[in-house]
Structure formats: structure tokens, C-alpha cells
Backbone bond lengths (Angstrom), bond angles and torsions (degrees), N, CA, C in turn:
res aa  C-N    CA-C-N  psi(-1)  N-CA   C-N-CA  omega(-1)  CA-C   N-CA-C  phi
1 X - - - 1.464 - - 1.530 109.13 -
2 X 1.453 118.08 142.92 1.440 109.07 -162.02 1.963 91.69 -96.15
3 X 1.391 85.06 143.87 1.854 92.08 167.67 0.960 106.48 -110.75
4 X 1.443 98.18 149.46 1.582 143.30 -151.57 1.791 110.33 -97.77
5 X 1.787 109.55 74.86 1.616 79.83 -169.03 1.371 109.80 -109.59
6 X 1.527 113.75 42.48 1.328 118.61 151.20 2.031 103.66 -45.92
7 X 1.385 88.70 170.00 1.768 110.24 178.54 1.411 91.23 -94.16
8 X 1.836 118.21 115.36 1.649 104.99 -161.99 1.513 95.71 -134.92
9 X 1.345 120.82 128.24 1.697 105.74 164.97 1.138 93.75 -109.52
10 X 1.581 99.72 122.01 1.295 134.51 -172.90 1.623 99.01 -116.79
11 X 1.298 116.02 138.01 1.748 123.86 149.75 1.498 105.63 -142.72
12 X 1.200 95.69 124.25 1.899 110.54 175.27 0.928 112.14 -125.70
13 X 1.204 134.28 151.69 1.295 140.04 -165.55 1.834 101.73 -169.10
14 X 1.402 111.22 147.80 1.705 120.84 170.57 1.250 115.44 -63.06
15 X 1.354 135.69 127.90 1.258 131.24 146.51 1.350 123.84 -82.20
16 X 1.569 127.88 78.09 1.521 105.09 176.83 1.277 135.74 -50.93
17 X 1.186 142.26 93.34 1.378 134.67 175.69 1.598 134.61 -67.61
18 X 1.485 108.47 68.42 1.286 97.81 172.73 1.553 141.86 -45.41
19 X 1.806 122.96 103.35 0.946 96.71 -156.53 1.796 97.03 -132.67
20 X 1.222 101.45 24.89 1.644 104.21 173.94 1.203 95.33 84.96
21 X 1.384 131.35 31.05 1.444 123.99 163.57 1.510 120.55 -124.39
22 X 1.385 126.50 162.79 1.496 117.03 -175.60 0.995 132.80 -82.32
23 X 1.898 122.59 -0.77 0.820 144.30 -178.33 1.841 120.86 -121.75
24 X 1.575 116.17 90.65 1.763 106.21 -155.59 1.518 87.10 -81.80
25 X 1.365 96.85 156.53 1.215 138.72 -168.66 1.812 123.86 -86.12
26 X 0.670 168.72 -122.77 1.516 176.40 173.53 1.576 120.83 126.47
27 X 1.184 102.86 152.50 1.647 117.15 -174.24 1.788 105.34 -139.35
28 X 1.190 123.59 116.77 1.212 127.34 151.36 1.318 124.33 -28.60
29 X 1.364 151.66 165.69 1.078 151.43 162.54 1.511 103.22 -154.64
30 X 1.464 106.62 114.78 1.674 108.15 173.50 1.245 106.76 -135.49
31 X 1.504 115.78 140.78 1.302 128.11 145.13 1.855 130.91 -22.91
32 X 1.072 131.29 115.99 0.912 139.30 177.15 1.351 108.43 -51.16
33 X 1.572 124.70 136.36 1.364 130.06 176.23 1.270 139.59 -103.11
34 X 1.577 103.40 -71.51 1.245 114.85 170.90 2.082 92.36 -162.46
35 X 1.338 123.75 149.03 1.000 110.64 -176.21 1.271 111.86 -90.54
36 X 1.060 138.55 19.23 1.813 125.42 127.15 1.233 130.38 -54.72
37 X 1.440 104.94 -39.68 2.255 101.90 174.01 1.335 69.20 -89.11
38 X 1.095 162.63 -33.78 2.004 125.01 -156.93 1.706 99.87 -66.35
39 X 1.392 126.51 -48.20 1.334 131.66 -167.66 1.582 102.43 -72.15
40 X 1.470 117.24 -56.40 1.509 115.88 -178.78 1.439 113.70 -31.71
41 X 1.281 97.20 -65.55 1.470 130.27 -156.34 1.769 86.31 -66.85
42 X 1.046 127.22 -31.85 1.556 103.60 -158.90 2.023 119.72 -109.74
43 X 1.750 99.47 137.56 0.929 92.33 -155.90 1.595 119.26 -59.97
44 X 1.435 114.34 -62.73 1.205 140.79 160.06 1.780 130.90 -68.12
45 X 1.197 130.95 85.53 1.695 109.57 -174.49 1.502 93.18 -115.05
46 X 1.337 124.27 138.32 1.221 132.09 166.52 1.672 111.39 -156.62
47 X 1.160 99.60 169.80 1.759 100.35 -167.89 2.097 100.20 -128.02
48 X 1.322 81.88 135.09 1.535 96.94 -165.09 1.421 130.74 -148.31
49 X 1.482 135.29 146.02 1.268 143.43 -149.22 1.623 100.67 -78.65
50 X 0.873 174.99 133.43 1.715 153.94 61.23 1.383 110.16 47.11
51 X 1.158 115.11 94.40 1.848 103.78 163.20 1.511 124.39 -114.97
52 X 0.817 111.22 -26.11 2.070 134.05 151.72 1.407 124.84 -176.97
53 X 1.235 94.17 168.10 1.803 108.61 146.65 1.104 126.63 -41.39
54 X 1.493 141.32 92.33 1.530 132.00 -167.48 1.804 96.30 -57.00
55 X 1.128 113.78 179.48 1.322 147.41 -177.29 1.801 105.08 -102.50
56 X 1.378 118.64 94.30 1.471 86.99 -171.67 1.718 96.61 -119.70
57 X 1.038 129.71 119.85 1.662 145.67 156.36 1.470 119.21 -46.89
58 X 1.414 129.90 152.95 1.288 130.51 162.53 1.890 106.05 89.49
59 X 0.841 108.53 -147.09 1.950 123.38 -179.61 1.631 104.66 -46.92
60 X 1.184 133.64 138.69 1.536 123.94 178.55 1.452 93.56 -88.61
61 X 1.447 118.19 164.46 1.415 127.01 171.11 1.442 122.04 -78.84
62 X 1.310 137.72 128.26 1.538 140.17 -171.26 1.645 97.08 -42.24
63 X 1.910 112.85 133.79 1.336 109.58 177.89 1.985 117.48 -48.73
64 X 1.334 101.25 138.75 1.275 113.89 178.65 1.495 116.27 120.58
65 X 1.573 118.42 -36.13 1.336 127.28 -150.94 2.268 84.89 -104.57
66 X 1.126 87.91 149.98 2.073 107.51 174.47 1.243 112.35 -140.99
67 X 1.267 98.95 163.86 1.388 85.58 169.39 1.897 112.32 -135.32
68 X 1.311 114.74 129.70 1.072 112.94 171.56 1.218 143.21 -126.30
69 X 1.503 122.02 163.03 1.193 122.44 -172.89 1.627 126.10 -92.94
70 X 1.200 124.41 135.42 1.475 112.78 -157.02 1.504 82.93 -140.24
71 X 1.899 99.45 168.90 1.327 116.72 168.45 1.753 99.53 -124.51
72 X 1.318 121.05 110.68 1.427 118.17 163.76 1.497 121.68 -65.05
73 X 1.269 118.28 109.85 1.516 116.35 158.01 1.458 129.42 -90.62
74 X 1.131 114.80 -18.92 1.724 122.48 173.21 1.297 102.98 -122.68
75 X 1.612 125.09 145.03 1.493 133.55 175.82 1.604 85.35 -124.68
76 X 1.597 114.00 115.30 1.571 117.13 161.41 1.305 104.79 -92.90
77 X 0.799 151.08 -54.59 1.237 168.05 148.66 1.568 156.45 -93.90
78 X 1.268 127.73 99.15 1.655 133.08 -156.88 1.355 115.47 125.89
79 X 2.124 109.71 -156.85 1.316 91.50 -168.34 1.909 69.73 -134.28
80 X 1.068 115.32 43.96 1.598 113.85 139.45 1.622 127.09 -57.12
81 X 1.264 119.70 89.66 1.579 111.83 -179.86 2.219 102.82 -72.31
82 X 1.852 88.89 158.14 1.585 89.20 172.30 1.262 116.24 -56.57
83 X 1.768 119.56 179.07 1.627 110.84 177.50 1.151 107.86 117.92
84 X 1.443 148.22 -158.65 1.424 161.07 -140.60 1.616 85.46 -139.47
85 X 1.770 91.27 134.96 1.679 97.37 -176.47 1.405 71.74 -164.31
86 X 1.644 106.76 147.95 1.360 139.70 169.15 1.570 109.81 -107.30
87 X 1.172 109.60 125.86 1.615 126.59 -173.52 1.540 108.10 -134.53
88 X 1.209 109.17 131.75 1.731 144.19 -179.90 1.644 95.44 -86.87
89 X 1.335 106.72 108.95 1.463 107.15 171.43 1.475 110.24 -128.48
90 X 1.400 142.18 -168.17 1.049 158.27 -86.04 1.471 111.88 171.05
91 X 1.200 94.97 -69.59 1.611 142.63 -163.89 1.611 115.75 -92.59
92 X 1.199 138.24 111.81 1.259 130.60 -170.19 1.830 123.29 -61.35
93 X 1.374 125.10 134.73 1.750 111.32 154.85 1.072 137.71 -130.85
94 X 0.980 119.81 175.00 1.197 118.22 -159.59 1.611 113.25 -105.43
95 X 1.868 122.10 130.83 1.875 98.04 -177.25 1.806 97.95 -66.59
96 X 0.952 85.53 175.73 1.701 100.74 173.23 1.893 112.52 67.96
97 X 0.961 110.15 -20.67 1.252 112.15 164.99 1.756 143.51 -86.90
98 X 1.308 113.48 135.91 1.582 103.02 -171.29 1.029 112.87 -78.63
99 X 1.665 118.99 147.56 1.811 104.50 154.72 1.776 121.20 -147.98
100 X 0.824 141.81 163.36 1.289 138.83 161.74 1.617 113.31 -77.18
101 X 1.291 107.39 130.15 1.355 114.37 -153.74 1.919 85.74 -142.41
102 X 1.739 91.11 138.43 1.488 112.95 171.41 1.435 123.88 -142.93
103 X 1.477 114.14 132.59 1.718 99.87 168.68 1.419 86.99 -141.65
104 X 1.551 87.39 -175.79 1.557 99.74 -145.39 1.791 72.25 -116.04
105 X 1.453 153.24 4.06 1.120 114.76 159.98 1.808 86.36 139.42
106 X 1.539 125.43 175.25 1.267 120.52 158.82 1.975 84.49 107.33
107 X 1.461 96.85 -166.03 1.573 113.90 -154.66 1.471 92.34 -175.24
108 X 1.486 105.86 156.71 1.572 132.11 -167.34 1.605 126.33 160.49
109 X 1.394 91.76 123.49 1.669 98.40 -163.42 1.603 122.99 25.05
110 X 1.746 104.82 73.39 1.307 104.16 -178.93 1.706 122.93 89.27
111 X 1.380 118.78 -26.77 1.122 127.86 -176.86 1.365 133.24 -111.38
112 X 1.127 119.84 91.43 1.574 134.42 159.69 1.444 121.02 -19.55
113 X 1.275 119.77 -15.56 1.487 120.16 -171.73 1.551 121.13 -143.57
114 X 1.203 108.79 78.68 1.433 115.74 -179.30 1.779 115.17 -68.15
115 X 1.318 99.84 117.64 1.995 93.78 175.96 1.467 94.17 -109.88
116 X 1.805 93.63 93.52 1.683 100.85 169.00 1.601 120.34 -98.10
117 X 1.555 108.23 -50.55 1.414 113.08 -178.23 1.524 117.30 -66.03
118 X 1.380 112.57 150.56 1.701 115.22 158.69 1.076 126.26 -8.78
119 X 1.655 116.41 107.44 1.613 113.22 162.07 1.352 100.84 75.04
120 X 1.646 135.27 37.57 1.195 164.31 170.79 1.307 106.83 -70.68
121 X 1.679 109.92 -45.52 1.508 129.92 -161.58 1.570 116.94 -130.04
122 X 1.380 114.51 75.10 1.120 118.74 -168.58 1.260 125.94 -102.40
123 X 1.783 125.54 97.50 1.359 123.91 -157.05 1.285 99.25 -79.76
124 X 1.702 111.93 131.50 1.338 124.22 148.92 1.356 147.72 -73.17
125 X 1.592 110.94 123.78 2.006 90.04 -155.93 1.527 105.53 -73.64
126 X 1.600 117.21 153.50 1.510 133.00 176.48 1.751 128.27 -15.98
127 X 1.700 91.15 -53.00 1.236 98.23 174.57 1.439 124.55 -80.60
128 X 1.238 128.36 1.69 1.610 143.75 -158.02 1.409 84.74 -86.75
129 X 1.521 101.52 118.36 1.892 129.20 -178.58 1.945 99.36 -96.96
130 X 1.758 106.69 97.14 1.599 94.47 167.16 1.610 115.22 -50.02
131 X 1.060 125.68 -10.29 1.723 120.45 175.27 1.506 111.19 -54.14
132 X 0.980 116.88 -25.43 1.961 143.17 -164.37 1.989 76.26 -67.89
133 X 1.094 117.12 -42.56 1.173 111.45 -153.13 2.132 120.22 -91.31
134 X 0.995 75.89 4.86 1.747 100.86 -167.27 1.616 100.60 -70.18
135 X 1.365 124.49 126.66 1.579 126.22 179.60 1.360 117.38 75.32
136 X 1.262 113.42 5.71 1.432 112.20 170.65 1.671 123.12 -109.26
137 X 1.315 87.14 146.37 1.735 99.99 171.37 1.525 114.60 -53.04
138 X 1.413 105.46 144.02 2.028 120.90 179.08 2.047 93.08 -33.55
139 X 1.576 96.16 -51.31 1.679 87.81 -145.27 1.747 89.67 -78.45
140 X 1.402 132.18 -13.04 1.430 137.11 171.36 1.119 110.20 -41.95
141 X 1.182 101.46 -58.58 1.867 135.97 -159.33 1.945 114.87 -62.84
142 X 1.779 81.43 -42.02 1.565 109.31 176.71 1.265 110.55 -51.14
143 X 1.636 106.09 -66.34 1.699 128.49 -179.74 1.176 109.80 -58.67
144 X 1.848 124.32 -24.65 1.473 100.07 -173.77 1.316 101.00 -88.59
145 X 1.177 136.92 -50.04 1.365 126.89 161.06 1.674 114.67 -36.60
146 X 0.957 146.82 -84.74 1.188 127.00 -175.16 1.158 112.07 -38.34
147 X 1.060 151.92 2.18 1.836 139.94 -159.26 1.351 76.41 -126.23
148 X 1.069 147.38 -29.64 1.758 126.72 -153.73 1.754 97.62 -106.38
149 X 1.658 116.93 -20.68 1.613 104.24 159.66 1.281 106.57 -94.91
150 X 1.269 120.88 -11.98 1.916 102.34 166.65 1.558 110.14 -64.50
151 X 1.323 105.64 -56.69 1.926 102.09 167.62 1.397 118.28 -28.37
152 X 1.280 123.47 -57.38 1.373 145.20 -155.39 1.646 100.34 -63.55
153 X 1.590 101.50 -64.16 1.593 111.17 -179.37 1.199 112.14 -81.85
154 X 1.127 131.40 4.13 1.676 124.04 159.63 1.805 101.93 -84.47
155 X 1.224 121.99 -42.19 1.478 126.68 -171.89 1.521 97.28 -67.94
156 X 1.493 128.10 -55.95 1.064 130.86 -170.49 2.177 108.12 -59.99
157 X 1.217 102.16 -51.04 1.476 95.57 165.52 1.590 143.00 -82.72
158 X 1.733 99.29 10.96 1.277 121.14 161.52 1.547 110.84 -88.59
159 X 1.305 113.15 -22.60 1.878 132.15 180.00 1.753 94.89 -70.98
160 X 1.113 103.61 -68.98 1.657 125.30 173.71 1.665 110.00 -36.17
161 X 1.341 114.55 -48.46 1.072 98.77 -171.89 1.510 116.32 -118.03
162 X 1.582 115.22 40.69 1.527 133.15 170.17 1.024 80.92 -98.35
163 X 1.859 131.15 -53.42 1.710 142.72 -155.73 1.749 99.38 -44.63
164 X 1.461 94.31 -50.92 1.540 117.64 -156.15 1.583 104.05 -69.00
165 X 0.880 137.43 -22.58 1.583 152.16 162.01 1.230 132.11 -96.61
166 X 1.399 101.87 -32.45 2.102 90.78 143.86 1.367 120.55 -70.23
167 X 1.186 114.97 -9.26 1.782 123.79 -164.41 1.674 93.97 -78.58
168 X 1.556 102.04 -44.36 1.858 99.02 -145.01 1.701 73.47 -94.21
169 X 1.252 138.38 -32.72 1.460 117.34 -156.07 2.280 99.14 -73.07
170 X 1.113 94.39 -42.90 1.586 94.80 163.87 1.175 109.53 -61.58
171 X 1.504 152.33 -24.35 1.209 145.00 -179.31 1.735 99.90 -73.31
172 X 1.564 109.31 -46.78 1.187 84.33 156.34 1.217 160.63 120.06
173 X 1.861 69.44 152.48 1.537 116.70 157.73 1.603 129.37 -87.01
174 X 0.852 113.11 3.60 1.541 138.88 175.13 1.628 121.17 -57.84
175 X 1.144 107.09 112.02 1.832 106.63 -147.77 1.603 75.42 -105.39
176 X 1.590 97.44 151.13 1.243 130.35 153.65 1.508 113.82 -51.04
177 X 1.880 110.98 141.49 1.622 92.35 -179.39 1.674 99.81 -55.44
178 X 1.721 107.83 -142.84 1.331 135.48 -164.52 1.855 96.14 -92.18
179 X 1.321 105.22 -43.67 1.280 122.19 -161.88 1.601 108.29 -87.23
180 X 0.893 110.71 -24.09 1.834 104.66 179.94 1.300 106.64 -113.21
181 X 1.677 118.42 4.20 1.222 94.75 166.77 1.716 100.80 -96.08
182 X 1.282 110.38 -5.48 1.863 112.01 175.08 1.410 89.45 -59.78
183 X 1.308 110.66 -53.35 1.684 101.58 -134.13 1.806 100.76 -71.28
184 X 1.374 93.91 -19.64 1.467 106.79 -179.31 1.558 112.52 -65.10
185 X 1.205 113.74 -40.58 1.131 117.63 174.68 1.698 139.06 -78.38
186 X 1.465 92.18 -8.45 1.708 104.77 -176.91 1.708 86.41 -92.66
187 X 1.347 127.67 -50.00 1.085 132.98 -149.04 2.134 87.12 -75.99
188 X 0.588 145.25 -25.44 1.536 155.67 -172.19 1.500 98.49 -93.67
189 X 1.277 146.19 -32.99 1.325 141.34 173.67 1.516 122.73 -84.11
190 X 1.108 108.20 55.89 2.004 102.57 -167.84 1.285 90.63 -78.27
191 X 1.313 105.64 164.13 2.012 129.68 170.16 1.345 98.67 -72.53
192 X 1.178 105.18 137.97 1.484 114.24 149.22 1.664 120.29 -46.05
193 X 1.175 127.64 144.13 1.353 138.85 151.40 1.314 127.21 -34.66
194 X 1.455 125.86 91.28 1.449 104.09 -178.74 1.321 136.89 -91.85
195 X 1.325 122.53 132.05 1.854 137.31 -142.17 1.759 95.74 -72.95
196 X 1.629 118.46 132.91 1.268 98.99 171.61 1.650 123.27 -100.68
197 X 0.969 138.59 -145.02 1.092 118.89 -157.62 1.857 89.59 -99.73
198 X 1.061 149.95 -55.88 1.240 144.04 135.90 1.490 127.22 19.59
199 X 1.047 108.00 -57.34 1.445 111.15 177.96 1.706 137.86 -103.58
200 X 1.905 89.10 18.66 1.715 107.79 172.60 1.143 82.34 -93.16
């Protein structure tokens, strides 16, 4: 196995997957690096449609892990052919939506393709043309997809956070009903103390 002596923050850890079988299972989990070890390092990368939530029978999967059903249209990497492929993720998806999807290898309830590590599950926005992707290298291909949902989620949390400041500036401006601002106000007007003759 080749070592890695890039400068790497790495955390891995076992996933046991109980899955009603006699033999448990495990999945790596690593930190995202740089997308040269993401491509090296990975067994399978291909980019693919959302078609549901599989249906899965028998043992439930340890909280966090789903399982879904996808249609591959691009194979960047591996011996994933196009078509309907079931993938073990981590990471939530969406049907109807595209994404670039990676695992590093392994099997689980039925599925050849676990997307456990970082950036495993990378949604592509609507308008993103695979033509963008034509003549380029795996790790090209990698970056242009990642750069076109970094765009996406910077725009989307610039949306979020105009939202977030009309929210608090109406918070406020936000008047008291009719009635609590009375009551507020009788209760805020006490009498003065009146002096008795004793204490001039």
C-alpha cells in the first residue's frame, strides 16, 4: 500500500455496520484533503442522478448511514458501469437531484459503493452543463465540480444572510400590541412618595 507523506489531517475511525450478516462490515472515514489524494485515494468517482431512498428489509442501518438509489451517467473513475447503482452514504440526497459521488471501496447491505468520507456527496447545481467537463483530467473534472457548488453555496448563504437581517431588523421594529404597551405604561408611572410633615 503506498504511503501518503503528504502533511495530512486524517481521522479514521470503523464503522460497524450491523446488517444481519455474519460477517460486520467497516468503512473508513477521512477528512478531506486536497483533491489530488481525494482522486488517488478513491476507488470509484462518478457523477449521478438521485432516484430514491431504496427500500431496505431485514437489520436497520446504524443511525446516520441510508441507502440510496441512483442512476450513474458519468464514470470518472473505477469499474462502476452507467445505470442504477445503490450507494451507502453518510450524507443526505436528494431524488431528482445530481451529484458527484465517491468511495473509497468496501460493500454494505447490497451496495458496492459506500460515500463515507468528506465531500463523498457532492450536489451539483441545476444549471451545471457536464460538457464543462469534456478534455479534462479526473482531478480537472474534480475541481470543476467542486468550484461550481462552492459558487452555489456561497450565493445561497449570501441569500440566507440578506433573509437573516430582514428577519432581526423586523424583530426590531416590532411594536407591542395596544394592551401591553398600556399596561406597560401605567405600571412605569408610579406617584411620587408623599413627604410627611416630620421630615421637612
Amino acid at each position: 500500500m503506498k504511503t501518503f507523506t503528504r502533511s495530512l489531517a486524517v481521522i479514521s475511525f470503523a464503522l460497524v455496520l450491523a446488517l444481519g450478516t455474519p460477517i460486520a462490515q467497516a468503512a473508513m472515514v477521512t477528512l478531506f484533503v486536497d483533491i489530488p489524494t481525494y482522486t488517488e485515494r478513491g476507488k470509484d468517482i462518478v457523477i449521478a442522478r438521485c432516484t430514491s431512498l431504496a427500500k431496505i428489509s431485514g437489520h436497520p442501518l446504524p443511525d446516520g448511514l441510508e441507502v440510496w438509489e441512483v442512476e450513474v451517467v458519468k464514470v470518472l473513475k473505477g469499474e462502476v458501469g452507467k445505470g442504477n447503482l445503490r450507494v451507502v452514504s453518510l450524507y443526505p440526497l436528494e431524488p431528482s437531484k445530481t451529484y458527484l459521488l465517491y468511495s473509497l471501496g468496501g460493500s454494505a447491505h447490497g451496495s458496492e459503493f459506500l460515500a463515507i468520507p468528506e465531500l463523498s456527496v457532492v450536489e451539483l447545481p441545476p444549471e451545471f452543463d457536464l460538457a464543462e467537463l469534456k478534455g479534462k483530467t479526473v482531478n480537472e473534472q474534480v475541481d470543476t465540480m467542486m468550484a461550481s457548488r462552492r459558487d452555489q453555496v456561497r450565493r445561497e448563504i449570501e441569500r440566507l444572510e440578506r433573509e437573516r437581517n430582514l428577519l432581526e431588523k423586523a424583530a426590531k421594529n416590532q411594536k407591542l400590541p395596544e394592551g401591553d404597551s398600556q399596561a406597560t405604561t401605567a405600571s412605569d408611572s408610579k406617584p411620587e412618595p408623599e413627604l410627611d410633615g416630620d421630615s421637612q
